[in-house]
LUMFI-867961 format. One line per field, with one value per residue (C-alpha): residue number from 1; residue in one letter; x, y, z. Coordinates in Angstrom, 1 decimal, always signed. Example, Ala and Ser with C-alpha at 12.3 -4.5 7.8 and 13.67 -1.06 7.14 Angstrom:
# LUMFI-867961
pos	[1:2]
code	[a:s]
xx	[+12.3:+13.7]
yy	[-4.5:-1.1]
zz	[+7.8:+7.1]
END
This chain:
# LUMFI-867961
pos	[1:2:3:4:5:6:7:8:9:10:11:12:13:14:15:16:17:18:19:20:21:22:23:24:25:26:27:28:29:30:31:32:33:34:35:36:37:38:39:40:41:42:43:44:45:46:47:48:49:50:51:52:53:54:55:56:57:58:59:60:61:62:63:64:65:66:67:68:69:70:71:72:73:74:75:76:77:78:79:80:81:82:83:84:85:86:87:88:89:90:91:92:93:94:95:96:97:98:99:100:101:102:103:104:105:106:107:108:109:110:111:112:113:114:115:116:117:118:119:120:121:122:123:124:125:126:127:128:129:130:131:132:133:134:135:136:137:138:139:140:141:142:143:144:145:146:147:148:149:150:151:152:153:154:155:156:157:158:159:160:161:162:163:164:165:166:167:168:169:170:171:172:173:174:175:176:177:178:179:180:181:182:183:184:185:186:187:188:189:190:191:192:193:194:195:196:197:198:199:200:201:202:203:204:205:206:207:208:209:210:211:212:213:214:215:216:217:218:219:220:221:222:223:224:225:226:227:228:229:230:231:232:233:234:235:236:237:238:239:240:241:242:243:244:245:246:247:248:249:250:251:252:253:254:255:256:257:258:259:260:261:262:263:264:265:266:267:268:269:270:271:272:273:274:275:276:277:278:279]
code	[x:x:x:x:x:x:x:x:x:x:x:x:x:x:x:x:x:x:x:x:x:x:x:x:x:x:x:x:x:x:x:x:x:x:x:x:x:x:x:x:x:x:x:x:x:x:x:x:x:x:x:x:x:x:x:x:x:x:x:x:x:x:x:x:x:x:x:x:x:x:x:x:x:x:x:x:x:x:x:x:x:x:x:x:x:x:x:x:x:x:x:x:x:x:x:x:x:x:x:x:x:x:x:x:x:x:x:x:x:x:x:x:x:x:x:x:x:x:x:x:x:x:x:x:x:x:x:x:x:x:x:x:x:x:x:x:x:x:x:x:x:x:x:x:x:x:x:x:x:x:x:x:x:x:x:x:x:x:x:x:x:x:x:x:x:x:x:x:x:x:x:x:x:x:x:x:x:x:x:x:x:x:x:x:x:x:x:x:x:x:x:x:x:x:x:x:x:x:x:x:x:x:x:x:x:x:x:x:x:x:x:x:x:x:x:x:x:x:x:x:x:x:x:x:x:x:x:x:x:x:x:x:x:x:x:x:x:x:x:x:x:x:x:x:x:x:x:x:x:x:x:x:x:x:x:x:x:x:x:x:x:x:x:x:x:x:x:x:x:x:x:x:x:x:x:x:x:x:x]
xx	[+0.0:+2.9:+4.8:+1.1:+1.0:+4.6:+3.8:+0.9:+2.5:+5.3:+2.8:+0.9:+4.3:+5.3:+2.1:+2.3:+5.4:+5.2:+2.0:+1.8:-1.0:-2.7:-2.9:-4.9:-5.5:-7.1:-4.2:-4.4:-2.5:-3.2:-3.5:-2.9:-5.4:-7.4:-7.5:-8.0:-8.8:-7.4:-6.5:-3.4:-2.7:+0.2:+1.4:+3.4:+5.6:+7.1:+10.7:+12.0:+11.3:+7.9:+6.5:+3.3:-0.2:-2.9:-6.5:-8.6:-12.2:-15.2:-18.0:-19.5:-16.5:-13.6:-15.9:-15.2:-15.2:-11.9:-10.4:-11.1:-9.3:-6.3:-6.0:-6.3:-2.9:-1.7:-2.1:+0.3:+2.6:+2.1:+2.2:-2.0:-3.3:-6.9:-7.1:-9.4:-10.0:-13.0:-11.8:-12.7:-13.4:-16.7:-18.9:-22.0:-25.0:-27.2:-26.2:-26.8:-24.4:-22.0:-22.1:-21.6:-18.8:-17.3:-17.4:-16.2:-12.8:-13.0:-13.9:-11.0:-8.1:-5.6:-7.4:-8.1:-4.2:-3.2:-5.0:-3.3:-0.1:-0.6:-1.3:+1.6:+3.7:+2.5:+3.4:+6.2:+8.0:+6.8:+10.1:+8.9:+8.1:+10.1:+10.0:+10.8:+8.3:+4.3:+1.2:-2.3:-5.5:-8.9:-12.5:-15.3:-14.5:-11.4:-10.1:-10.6:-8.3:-5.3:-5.6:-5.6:-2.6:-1.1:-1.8:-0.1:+2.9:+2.9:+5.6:+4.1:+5.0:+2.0:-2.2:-4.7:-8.5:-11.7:-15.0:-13.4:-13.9:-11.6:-13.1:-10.7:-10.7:-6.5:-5.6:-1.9:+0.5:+3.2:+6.2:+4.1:+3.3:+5.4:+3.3:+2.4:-1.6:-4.1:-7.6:-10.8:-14.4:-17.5:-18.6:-22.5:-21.3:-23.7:-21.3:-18.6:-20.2:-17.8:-17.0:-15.2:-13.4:-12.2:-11.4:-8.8:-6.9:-6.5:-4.8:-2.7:-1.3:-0.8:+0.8:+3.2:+1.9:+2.4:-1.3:-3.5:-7.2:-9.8:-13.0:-15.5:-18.3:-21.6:-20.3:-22.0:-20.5:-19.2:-18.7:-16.0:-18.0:-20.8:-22.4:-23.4:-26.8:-28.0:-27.4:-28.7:-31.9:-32.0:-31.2:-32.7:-28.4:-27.3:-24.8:-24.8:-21.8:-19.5:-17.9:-16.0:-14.8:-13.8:-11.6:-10.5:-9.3:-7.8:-5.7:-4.7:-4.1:-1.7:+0.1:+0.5:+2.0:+4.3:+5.9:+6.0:+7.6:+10.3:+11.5:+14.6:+14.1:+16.0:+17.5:+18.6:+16.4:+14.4:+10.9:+8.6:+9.8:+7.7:+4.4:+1.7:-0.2:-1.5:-1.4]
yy	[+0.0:+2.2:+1.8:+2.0:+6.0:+6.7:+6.0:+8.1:+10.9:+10.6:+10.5:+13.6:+15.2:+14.5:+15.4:+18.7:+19.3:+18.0:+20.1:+22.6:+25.3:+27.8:+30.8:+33.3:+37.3:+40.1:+43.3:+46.7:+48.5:+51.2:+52.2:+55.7:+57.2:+54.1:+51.7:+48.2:+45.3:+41.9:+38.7:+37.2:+32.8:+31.0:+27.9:+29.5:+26.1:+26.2:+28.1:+29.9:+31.8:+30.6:+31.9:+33.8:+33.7:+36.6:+35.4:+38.2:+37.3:+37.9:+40.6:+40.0:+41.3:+40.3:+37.5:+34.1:+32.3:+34.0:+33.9:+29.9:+29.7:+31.9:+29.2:+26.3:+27.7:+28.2:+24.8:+24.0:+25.6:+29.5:+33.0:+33.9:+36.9:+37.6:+40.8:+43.5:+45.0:+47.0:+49.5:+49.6:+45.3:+45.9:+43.4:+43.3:+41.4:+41.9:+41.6:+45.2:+46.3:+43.8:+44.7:+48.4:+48.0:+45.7:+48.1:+51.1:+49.1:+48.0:+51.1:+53.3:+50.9:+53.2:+52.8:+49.1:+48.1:+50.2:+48.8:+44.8:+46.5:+47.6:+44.1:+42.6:+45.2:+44.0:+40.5:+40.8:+43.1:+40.4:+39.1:+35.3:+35.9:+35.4:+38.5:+36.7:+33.9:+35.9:+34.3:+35.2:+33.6:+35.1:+34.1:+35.7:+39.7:+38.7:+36.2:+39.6:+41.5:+39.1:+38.6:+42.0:+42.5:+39.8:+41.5:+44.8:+42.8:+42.8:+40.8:+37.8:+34.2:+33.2:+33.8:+31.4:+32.3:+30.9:+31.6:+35.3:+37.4:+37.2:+40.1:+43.6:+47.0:+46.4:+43.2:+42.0:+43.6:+41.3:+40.4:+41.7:+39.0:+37.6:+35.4:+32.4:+32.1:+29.6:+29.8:+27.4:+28.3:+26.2:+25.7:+26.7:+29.8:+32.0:+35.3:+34.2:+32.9:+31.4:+34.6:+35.6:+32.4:+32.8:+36.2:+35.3:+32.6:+34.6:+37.2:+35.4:+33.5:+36.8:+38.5:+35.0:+34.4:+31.0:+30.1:+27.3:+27.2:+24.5:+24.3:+22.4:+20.7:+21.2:+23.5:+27.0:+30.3:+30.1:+26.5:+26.6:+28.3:+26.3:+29.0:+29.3:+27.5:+29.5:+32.6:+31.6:+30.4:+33.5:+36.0:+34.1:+33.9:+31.5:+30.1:+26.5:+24.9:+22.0:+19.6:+18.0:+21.3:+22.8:+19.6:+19.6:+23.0:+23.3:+20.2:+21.7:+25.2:+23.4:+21.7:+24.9:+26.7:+23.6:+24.5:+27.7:+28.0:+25.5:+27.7:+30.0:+33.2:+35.7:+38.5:+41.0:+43.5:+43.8:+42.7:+45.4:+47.7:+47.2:+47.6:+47.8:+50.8:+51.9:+55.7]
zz	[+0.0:+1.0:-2.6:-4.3:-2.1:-3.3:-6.8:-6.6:-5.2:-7.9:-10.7:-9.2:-9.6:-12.6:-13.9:-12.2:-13.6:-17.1:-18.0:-15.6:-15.0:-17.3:-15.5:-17.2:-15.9:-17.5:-18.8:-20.4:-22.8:-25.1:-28.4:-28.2:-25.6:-26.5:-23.1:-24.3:-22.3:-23.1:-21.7:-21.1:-20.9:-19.9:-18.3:-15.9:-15.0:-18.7:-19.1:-21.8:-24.0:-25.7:-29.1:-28.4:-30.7:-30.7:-30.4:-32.2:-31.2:-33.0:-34.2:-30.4:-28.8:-26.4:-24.8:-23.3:-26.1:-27.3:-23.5:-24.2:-27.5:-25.5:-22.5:-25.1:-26.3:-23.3:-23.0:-25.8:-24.6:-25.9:-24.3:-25.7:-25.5:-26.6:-28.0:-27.8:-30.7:-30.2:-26.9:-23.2:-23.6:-24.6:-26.3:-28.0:-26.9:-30.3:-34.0:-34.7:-32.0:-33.3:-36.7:-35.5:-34.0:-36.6:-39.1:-37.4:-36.8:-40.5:-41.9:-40.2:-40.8:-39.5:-36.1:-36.3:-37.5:-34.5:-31.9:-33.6:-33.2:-29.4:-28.9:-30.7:-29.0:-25.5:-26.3:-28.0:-24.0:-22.2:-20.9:-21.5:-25.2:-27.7:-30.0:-33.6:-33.1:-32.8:-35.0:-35.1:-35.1:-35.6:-35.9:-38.1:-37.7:-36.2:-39.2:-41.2:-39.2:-39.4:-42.7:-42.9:-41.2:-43.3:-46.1:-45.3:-44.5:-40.5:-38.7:-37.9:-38.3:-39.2:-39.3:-39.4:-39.9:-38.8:-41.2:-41.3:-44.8:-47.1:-48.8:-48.7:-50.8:-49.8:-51.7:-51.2:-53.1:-54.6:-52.5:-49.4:-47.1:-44.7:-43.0:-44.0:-44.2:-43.5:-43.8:-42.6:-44.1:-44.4:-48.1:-46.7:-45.4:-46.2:-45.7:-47.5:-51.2:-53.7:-55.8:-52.2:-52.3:-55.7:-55.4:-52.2:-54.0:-57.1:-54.7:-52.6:-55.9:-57.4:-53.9:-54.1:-50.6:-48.6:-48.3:-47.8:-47.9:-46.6:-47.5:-45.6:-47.5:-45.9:-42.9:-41.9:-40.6:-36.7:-37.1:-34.3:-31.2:-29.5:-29.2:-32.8:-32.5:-30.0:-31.7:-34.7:-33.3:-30.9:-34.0:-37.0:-38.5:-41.0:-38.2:-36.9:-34.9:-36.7:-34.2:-36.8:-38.6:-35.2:-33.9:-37.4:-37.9:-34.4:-34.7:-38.3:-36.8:-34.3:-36.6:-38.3:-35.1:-34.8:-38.2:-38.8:-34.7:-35.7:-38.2:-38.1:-37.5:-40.3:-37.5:-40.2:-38.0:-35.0:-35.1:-35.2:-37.3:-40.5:-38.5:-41.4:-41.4:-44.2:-45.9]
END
């Protein structure tokens, strides 16, 4: 009985060791005199250096639903912040408030790049960050901003996007993304028809960008948040949740941090000097 306690005791150890604890805690930083509100996840009991990934959430607002995606990072092993995009952490509780606010941030891009930049900026002073290795992630309004960024040729390793638009009046130019780019939309979505679809490839191929798309057959906008039904039945949306699709694209999206992580950095200059902001 003894050596069964002692095992157990060493097991509980290890375990505690091995994966640690996500420890996630609410930060400011600004934007100008813009206070934003974001969240910050880490598992404190892993040394180093780590590469850190931006969680841009969607048209609702710096919710839980992005803090989630931030301490399921964490878990792997990354410094996440989930950003807040929008000022002050608000959120919106009705489509028309979230469409609002969507589009202010979309329509003055000058504002809605610096408020990215802020949080890249936070992340990459944090003195357990690595500052050559940042991604992005983003879901619906928040897929549109980092490709977005991407576009305009921000430093970051990488972006991935969740049922986002791939619609912009500021298509890559050629030569001008850095990041590599992944994208995951349902083939029913609604919000995003074909033509959109289309339209992306044809300007990542022409921009010579490093970009993969997948397409889900049968799949609706907000696949990845279980949250999606409710709204839809709540709002009358064309949204519905996609088990499959989200295990799917998170296990691709992690597999896609893996990589692009593993690479060597180029150190000709310090990161953050070619912030994207356009004229």
């Amino acid at each position: 009985m003894r050596r069964l306690l002692l095992l157990g005791a060493l097991f509980s150890l290890f375990a505690t060791t091995a994966w640690g604890e996500v420890v996630g805690r609410e930060v400011e930083y600004r934007a100008g005199e813009t206070l934003l509100k974001g969240y910050l996840a880490e598992d404190a009991a892993i040394k180093g250096d780590k590469p850190a990934v931006l969680v841009v959430h969607e048209w609702w607002g710096h919710n839980e639903y992005a803090r989630k995606r931030a301490r399921m990072l964490a878990a792997e092993g990354y410094l996440a912040l989930a950003v807040d995009m929008f000022g002050d952490g608000k959120t919106a509780m009705h489509p028309e408030d979230a469409g609002k606010f969507a589009a202010e941030v979309m329509k003055n891009k000058v504002m809605g790049e610096a408020r990215f930049n802020a949080a890249m900026d936070f992340v990459r002073k944090h003195p357990r960050v690595d500052p050559w290795r940042i991604a992005a992630i983003g879901y619906c309004f928040g897929g549109g901003v980092v490709l977005h960024m991407a576009r305009q040729g921000a430093d970051l390793k990488g972006v991935a996007s969740f049922h986002g638009s791939l619609a912009t009046d500021t298509p890559a130019k050629p030569g001008s993304v850095k990041a590599k780019v992944l994208v995951f939309n349902g083939e029913d979505d609604r919000m995003i028809p074909p033509p959109q679809v289309a339209a992306f490839r044809e300007e990542m191929t022409a921009a010579g960008a490093d970009f993969r798309y997948v397409g889900y057959p049968g799949v609706k906008h907000s696949f990845t948040n279980p949250e999606a039904d409710g709204y839809a039945k709540k709002f009358n949306l064309p949204l519905a949740y996609d088990s499959k699709a989200d295990s799917d694209s998170w296990q691709q999206t992690l597999k896609f941090l893996r990589e692009i992580f593993r690479e060597q950095p180029k150190r000709s200059t310090h990161p953050g000097d070619n912030h994207a902001f356009l004229t």
